[in-house]
C-alpha positions in Angstrom: -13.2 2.3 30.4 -12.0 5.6 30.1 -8.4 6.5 28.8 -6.2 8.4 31.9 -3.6 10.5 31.1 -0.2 9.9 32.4 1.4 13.4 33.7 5.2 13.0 32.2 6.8 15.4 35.4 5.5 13.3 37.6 7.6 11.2 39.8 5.8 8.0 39.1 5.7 8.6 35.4 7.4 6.0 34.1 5.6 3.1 36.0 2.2 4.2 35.8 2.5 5.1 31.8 4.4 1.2 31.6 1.8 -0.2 33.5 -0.6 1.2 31.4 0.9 0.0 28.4 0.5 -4.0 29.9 -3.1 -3.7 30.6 -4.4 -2.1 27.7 -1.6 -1.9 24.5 -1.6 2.2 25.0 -0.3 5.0 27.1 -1.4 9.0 27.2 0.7 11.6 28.2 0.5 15.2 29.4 2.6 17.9 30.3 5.4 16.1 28.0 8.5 18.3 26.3 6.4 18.6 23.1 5.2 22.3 22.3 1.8 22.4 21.0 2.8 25.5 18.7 5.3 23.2 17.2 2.2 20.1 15.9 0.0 23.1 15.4 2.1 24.3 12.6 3.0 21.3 11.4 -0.4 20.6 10.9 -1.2 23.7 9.1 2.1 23.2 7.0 0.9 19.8 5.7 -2.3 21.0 5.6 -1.6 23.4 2.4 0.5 20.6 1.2 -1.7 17.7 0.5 -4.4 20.7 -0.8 -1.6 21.6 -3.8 -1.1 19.5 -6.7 3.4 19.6 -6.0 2.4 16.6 -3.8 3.1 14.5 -6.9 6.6 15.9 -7.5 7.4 14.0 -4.6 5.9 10.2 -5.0 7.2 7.9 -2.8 10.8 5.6 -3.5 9.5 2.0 -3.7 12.7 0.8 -2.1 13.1 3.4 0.6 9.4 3.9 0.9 9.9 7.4 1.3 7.8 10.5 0.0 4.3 10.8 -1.0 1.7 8.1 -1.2 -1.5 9.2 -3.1 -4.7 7.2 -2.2 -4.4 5.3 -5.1 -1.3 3.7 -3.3 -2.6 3.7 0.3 -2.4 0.5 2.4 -4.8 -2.1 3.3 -5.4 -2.9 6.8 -4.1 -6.7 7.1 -7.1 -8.5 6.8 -9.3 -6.0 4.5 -10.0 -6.2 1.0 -10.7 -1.6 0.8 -7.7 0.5 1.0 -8.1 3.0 3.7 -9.1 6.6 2.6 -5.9 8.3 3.1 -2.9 9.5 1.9 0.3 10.6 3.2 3.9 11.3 3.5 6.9 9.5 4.6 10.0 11.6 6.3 13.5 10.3 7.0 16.4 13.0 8.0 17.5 11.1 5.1 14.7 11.3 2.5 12.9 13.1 0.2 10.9 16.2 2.0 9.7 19.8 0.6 12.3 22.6 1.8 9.1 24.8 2.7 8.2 21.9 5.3 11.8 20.7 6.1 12.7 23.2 8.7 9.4 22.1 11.6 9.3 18.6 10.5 12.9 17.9 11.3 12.6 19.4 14.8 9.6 18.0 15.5 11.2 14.5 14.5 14.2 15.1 16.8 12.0 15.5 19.5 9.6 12.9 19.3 12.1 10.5 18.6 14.0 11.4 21.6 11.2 11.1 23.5 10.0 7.6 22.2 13.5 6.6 23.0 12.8 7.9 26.5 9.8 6.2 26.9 11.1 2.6 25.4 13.9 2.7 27.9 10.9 3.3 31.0 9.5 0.0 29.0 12.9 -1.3 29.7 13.7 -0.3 33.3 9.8 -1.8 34.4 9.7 -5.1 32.2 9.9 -7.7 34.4 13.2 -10.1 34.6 11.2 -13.5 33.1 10.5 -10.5 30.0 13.7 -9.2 29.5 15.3 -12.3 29.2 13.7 -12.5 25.9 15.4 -9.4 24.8 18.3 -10.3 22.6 19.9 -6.7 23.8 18.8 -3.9 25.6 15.4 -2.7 24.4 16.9 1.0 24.6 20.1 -0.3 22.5 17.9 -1.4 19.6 16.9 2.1 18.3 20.9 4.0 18.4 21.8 4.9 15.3 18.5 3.7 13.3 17.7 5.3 10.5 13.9 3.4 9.9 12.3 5.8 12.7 9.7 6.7 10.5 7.2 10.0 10.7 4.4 10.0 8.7 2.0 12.9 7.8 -1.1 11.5 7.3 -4.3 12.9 5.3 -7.9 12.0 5.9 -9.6 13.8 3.0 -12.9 15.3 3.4 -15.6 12.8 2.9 -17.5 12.9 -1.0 -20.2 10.7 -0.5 -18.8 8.4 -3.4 -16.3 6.3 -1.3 -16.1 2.7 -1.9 -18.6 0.9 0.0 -17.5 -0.8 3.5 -13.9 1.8 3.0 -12.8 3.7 6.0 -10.4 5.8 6.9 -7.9 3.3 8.2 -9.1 -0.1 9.1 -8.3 -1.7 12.3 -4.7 -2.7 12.6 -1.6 -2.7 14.9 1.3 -1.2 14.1 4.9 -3.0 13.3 7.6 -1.1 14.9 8.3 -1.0 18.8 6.6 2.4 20.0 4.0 4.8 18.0 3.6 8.3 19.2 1.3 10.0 18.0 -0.2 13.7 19.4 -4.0 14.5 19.1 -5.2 15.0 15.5 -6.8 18.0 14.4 -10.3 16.1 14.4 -11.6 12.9 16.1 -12.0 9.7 14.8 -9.2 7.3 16.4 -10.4 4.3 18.5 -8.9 1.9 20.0 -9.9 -1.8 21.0 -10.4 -2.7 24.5 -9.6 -6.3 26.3 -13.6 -7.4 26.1 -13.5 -6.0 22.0 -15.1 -3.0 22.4 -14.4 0.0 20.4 -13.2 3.1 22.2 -12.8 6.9 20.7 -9.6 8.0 22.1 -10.2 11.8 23.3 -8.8 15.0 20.7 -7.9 16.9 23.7 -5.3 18.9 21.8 -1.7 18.5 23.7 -1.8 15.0 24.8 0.3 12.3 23.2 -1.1 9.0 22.8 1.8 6.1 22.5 0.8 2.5 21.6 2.6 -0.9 21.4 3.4 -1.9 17.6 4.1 -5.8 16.7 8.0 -5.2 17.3 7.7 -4.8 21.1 4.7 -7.9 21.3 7.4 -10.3 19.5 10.6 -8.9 21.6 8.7 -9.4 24.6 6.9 -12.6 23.7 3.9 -11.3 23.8 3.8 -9.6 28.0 3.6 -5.9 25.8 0.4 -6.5 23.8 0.1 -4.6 20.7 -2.8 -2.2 20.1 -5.6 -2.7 17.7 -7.0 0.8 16.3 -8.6 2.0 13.5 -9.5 5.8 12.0 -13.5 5.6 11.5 -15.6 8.2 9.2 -16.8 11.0 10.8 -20.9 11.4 10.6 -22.9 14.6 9.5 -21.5 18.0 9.1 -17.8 16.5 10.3 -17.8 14.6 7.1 -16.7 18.2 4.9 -13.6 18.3 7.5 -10.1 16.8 6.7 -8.2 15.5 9.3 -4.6 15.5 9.8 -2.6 13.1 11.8 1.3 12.8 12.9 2.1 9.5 13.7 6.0 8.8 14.7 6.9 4.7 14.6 10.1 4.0 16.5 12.0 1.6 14.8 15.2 -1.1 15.6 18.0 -1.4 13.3 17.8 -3.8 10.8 19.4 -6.6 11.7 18.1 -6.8 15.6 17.0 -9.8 16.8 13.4 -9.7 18.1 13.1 -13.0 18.8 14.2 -16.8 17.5 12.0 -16.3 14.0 12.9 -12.8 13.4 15.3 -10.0 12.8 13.1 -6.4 12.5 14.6 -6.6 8.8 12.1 -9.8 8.1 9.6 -8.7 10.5 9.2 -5.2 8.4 9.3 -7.4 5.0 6.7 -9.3 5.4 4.5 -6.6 7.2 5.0 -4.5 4.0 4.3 -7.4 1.7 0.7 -8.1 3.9 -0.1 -4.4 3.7 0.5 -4.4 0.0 3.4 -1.8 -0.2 5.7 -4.3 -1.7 5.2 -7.1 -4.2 6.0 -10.5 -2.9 9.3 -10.8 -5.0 10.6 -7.5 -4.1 
């Protein structure tokens, strides 16, 4: 199966990319608001950042999780005993965040968070009536105002040969929050899992966006919006001497929205964090 891309201007946009979404957990879009001059930079930004040692004048807040997370403190895929080779930075309008960087990061976070809201609302308007029932408010209502939208800069360091054995660069998972958007990295390497379990590379075309369901959205909708399985694989011969740099943004509710009778996205989030290994149990 090969991934299409949706074309955002046109006039059936919003049900084809939503329709996409229920078959296989993602969605790609083209010809979307987002400049490619704007992610290029970014990328090239970040790039001399994580290659500088001032990184580590900016570790991460425990609490607020936001900052810089060396590799020594990067997650484990629920379900896998390596941490994932990566490291990377958490932005908030409200956190931590170099001034040099500030300036692109914060327009590109206005934008793609506009956009995700966009695209949660077409989830909204094409969800079917025995679906939104289960919707303890409007699926559009549960991101005004949040301040947990989270963008994170991630680094995939070039490969040394003396990785941990069975260790990749981020080992299948889903996601937590409602959307993900994420534009084409820099270098391959992303797959997603099909229906049958099959492992498919999602295409670099530089440009495209590629949005998938995160574990939010599954539990709000009990379970009609499947979230997407993915992982970040290592990249084989001369590729291996090449970093990558990715830009995932993960639209999330306020705190204290329902998503469904067992939880608020305050517990969900918890207990996420605590399976990942962010946050100690008792925290």
């Amino acid at each position: 199966m090969q991934l299409k891309a949706v074309d955002y201007t046109s006039p059936t946009a919003a049900e084809d990319f939503v329709r996409s979404l229920r078959e296989t957990g993602f969605g790609v879009l083209k010809n979307h608001p987002i400049k490619k001059e704007l992610v290029s930079a970014i990328y090239e930004d970040w790039q001399a950042f994580f290659s500088s040692e001032s990184k580590h004048d900016y570790r991460y807040n425990v609490g607020p999780q936001d900052g810089y997370f060396s590799p020594k403190v990067a997650e484990t895929a629920k379900g896998h005993t390596k941490r994932d080779i990566k490291e990377y930075f958490h932005y908030y309008p409200w956190g931590q965040c170099p001034e040099k960087q500030k300036p692109l990061l914060a327009q590109y976070y206005g934008e793609a968070t506009s956009l995700a809201e966009e695209l949660l609302a077409w989830v909204e308007q094409y969800s079917p009536d025995d679906v939104a029932k289960h919707y303890s408010q409007p699926l559009s209502s549960m991101v005004e105002g949040s301040q947990q939208t989270l963008l994170r800069i991630l680094h995939y360091p070039p490969l040394k040969g003396d990785e941990e054995l069975g260790a990749i660069r981020a080992g299948a998972h889903e996601d937590i929050n409602l959307l993900t958007i994420l534009p084409s990295a820099n270098e391959p390497g992303l797959q997603v899992k099909a229906k049958d379990g099959s492992w498919m590379d999602v295409p670099c075309d530089f440009g495209t966006l590629v949005v998938n369901i995160g574990d939010m959205l599954q539990e709000a909708s009990g379970g009609y919006f499947p979230s997407t399985s993915h992982r970040v694989i290592n990249p084989e011969g001369a590729d291996k001497t090449k970093s990558r740099i990715s830009l995932p943004l993960f639209l999330h509710p306020k705190p204290e929205v329902v998503l469904s009778n067992r939880h608020t996205a305050k517990s969900y989030l918890r207990e996420r964090l605590i399976e990942l290994g962010v946050i100690p149990e008792e925290e």
